[in-house]
MARKEVO-17189 format. One record per residue (C-alpha): residue number from 1; residue in one letter; chain; x, y, z. Coordinates in pm, whole numbers. Each point is the difference from the previous one (the first is absolute). Layout:
BEGIN
R,pos,code,unit,east,north,up
R,NUM,A,A,X,Y,Z
...
***
This chain:
BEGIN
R,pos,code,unit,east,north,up
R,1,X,A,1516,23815,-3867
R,2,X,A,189,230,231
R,3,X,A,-92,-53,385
R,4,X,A,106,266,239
R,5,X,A,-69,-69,396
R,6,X,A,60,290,253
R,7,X,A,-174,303,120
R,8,X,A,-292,214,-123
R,9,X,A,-58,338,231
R,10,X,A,-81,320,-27
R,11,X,A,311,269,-61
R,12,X,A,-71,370,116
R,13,X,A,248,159,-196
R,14,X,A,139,319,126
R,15,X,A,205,223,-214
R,16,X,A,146,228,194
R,17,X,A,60,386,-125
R,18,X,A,260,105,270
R,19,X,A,203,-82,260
R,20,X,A,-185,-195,264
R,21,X,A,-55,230,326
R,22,X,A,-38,-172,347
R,23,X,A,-287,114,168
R,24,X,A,-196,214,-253
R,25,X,A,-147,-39,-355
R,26,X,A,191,-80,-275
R,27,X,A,-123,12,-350
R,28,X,A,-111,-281,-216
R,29,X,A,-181,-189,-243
R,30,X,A,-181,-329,119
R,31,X,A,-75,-295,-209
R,32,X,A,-190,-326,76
R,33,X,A,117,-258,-267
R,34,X,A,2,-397,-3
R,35,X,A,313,-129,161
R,36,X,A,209,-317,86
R,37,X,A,270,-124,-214
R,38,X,A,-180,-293,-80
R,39,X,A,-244,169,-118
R,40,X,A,187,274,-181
R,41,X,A,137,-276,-232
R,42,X,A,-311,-155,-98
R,43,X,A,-182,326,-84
R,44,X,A,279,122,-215
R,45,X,A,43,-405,-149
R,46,X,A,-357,32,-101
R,47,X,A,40,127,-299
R,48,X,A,241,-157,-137
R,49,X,A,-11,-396,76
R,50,X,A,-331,-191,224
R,51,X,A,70,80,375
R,52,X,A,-161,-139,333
R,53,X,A,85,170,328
R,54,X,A,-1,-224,314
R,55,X,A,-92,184,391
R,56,X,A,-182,97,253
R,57,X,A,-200,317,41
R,58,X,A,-224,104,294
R,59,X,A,-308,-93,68
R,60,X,A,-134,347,-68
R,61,X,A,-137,256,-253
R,62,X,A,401,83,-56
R,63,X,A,81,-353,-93
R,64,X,A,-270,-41,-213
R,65,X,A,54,308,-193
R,66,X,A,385,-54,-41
R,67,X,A,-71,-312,-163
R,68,X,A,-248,138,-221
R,69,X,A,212,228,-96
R,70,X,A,239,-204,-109
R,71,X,A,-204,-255,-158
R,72,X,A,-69,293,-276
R,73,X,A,307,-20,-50
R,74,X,A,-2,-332,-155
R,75,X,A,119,-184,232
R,76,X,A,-160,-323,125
R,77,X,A,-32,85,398
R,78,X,A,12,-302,220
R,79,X,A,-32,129,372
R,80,X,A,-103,-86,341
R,81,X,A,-157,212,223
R,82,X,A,111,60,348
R,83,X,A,93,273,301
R,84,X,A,-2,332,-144
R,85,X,A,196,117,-347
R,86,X,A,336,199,46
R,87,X,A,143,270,-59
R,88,X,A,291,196,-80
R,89,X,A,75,362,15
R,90,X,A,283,73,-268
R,91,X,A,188,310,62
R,92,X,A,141,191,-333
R,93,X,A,265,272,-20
R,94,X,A,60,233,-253
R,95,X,A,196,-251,-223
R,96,X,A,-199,-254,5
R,97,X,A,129,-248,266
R,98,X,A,-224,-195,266
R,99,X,A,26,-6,382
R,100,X,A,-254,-296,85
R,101,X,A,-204,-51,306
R,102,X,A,-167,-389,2
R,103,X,A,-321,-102,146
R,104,X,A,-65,-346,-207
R,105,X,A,-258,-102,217
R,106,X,A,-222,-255,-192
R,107,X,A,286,-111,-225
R,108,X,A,195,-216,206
R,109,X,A,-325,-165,78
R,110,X,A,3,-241,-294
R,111,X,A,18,-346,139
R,112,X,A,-61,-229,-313
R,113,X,A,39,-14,-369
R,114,X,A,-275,-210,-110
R,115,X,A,112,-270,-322
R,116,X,A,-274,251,-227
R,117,X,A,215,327,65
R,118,X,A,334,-191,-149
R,119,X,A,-196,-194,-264
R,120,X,A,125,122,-341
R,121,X,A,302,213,125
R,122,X,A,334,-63,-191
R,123,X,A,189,293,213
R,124,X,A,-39,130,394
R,125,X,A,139,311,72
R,126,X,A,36,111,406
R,127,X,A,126,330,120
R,128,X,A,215,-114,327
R,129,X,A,-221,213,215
R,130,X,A,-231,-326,-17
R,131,X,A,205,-176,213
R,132,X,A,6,268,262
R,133,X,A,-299,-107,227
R,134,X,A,-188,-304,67
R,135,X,A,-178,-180,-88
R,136,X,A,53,140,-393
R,137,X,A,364,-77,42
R,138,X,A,-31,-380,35
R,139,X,A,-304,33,-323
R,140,X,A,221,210,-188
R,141,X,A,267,-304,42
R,142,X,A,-201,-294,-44
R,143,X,A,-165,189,-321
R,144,X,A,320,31,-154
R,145,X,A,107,-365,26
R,146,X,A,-313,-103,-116
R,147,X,A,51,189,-290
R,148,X,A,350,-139,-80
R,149,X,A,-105,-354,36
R,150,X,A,-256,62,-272
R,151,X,A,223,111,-215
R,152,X,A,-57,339,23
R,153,X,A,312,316,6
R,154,X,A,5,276,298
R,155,X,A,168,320,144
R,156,X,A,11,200,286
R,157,X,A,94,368,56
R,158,X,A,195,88,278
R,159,X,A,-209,293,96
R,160,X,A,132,225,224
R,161,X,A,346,44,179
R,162,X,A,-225,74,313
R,163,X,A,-167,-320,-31
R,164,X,A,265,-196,-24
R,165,X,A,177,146,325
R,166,X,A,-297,-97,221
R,167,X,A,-68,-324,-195
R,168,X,A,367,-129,18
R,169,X,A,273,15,-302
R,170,X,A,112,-376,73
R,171,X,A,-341,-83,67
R,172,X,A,-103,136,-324
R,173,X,A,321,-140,-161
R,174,X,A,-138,-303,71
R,175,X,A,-288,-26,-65
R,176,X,A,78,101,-329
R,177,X,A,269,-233,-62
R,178,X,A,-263,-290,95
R,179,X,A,-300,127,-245
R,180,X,A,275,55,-257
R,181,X,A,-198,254,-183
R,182,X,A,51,9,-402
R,183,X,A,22,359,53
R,184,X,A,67,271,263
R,185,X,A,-73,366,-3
R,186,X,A,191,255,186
R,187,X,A,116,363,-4
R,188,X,A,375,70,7
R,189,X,A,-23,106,384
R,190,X,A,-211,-361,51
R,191,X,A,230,-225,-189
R,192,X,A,305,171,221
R,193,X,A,-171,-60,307
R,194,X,A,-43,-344,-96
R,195,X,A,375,-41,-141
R,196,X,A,-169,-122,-328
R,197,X,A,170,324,-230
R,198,X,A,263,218,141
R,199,X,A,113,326,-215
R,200,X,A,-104,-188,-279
R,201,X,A,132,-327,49
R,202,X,A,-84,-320,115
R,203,X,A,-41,-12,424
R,204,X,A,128,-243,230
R,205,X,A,-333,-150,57
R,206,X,A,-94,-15,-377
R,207,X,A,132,-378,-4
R,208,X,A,-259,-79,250
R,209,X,A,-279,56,-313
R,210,X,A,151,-239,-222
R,211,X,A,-325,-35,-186
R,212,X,A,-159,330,-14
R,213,X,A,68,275,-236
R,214,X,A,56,343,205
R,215,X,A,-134,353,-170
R,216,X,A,134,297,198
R,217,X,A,-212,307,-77
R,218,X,A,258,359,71
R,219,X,A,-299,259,-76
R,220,X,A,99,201,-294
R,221,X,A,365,-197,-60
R,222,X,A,-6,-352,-165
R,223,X,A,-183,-326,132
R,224,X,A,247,-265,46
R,225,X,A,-80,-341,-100
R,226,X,A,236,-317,185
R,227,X,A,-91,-347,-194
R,228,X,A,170,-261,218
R,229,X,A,266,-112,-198
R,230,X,A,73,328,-220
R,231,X,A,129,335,105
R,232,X,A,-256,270,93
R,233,X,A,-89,221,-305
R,234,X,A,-204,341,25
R,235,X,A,-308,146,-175
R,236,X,A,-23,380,-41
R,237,X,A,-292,234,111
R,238,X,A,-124,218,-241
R,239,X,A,-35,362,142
R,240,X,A,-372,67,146
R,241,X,A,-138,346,63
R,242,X,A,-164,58,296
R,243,X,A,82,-162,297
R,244,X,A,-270,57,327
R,245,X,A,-52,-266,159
R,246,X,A,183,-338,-19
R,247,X,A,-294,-219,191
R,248,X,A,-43,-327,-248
R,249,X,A,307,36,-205
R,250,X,A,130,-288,102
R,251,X,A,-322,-196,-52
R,252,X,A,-75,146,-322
R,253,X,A,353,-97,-96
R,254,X,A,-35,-382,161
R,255,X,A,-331,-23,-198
R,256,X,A,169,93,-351
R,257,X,A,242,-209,25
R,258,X,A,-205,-308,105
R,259,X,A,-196,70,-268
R,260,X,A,263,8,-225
R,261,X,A,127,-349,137
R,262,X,A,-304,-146,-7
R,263,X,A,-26,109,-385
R,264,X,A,307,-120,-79
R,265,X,A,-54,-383,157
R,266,X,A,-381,-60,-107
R,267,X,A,158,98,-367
R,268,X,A,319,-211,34
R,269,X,A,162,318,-157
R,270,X,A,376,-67,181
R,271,X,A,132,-263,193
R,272,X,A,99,-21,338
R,273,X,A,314,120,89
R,274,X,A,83,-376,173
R,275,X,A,-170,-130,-239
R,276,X,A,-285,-33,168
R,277,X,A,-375,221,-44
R,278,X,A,14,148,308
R,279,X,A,222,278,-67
R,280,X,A,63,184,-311
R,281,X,A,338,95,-207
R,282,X,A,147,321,41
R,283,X,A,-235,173,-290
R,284,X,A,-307,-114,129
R,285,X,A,121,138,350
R,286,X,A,76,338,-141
R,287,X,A,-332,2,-172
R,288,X,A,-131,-97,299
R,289,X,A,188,296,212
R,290,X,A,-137,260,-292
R,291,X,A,-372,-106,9
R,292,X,A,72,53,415
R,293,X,A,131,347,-97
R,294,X,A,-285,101,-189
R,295,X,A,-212,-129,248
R,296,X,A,165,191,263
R,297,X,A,44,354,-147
R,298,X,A,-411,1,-36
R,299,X,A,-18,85,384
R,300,X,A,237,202,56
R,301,X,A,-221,391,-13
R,302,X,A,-301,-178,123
R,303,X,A,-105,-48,407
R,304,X,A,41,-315,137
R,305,X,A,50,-368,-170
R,306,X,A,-215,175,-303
R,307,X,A,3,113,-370
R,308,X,A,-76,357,-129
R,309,X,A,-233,-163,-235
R,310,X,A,-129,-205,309
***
């Protein structure tokens, strides 16, 4: 089972018709949607491989109904309840790209993972904005160690350029280098923040991640996939339509491929590329990338982390 541990809040999603005008009314179209990575990835997971999402909601009709919501989704909702729910107001321009504005509130709340809420979980996936706040920061750590020394796989996604400023590149260097993640997700603007890819190549912190497979997402060019111990190869992206909003792209991507990997290891269908089950051989990770793909292109018309057949 898939176990994803991070936030769960409520987007208003405003796509935005015209230039912005200080002072007056500008046009728009407003959308309240379920939001957090976290959850993002575990909504879109649902339907494709058994998915628990690990947080903390408010104490409040908001909380409860975000959960809901996302328990008809599939997935099996493990929260606790505390402080009021967040929320984030996601800003949309005409071609689709997001100008966030963060109020997490209840999310970095969560101060425990009970034993129950890893029980059963082969993978853990956390988005890095988990480790920004406390007390979920320390949680989101000591979950993911616990879930190693079970046995069990995990990734993180690096999130957002913005929150890695104010959270610290060597700090999140680090920390990543110590969890030694079997996987890391990143956009191409992340992963050359971070030094992990640099115009396509290995970075001059990629050596730091000597264990973890890095997938660079570029938007409509290639995702680039770096094995340790191979040279980086690419996937394609097959041409979409519509593009209006890019909210949950990233998550819908992370989910497909996790999916995908999770597939491919319960099945034993490829060997690890060390040899080892934790990460796949260069097919499996380009099936892997193509499932994410698929995933991905389904929100790209629709407001929000959403489908149009949502």
């Amino acid at each position: 089972m898939l176990g994803v541990l991070g936030d769960l809040v409520e987007d208003v999603v405003v796509w935005v018709t015209g230039p912005l005008r200080h002072g007056t009314d500008s046009t728009a179209r407003v959308f309240r949607q379920r939001g957090g990575s976290a959850a993002n990835v575990a909504a879109f997971a649902a339907g494709q491989c058994p998915v628990r999402f690990l947080g903390c909601v408010g104490d409040d009709p908001a909380g409860g109904g975000l959960a809901a919501e996302l328990a008809g989704h599939g997935v099996d909702v493990r929260v606790a309840h505390r402080g009021r729910t967040g929320s984030i107001v996601v800003l949309i321009d005409d071609g689709g790209e997001r100008t966030m504005l963060p109020d997490r509130g209840a999310a970095t709340l969560l101060e425990t993972v009970p034993d129950a809420w890893l029980d059963g979980l082969t993978h853990l996936h956390v988005p890095a904005y988990s480790f920004d706040g406390e007390p979920v920061g320390t949680t989101a750590v000591d979950a993911l160690r616990r879930v190693r020394s079970a046995g069990g796989t995990t990734s993180l996604d690096a999130s957002s350029t913005g929150m890695l400023e104010g959270f610290g590149r060597e700090r999140f260097l680090a920390l990543a280098e110590e969890l030694a993640p079997t996987l890391l997700f990143a956009n191409r603007s992340e992963s050359a923040y971070l030094g992990l890819l640099v115009d396509g190549r290995p970075g001059p912190e990629r050596d730091r991640l000597a264990a973890t497979t890095v997938v660079t997402k570029s938007g409509a060019e290639a995702t680039t996939i770096d094995v340790p111990g191979a040279a980086p190869f690419t996937v394609p992206v097959p041409p979409v339509g519509e593009v209006r909003d890019l909210t949950g792209a990233g998550d819908a991507f992370a989910a497909g491929f996790l999916a995908a990997f999770l597939d491919a290891r319960l099945t034993g269908a490829e060997p690890g590329a060390r040899g080892t089950p934790d990460v796949l051989g260069a097919s499996g990770l380009r099936e892997a990338a193509a499932r994410g793909h698929r995933c991905a292109a389904r929100v790209l018309a629709s407001p929000g982390a959403s489908c149009a057949e949502d």
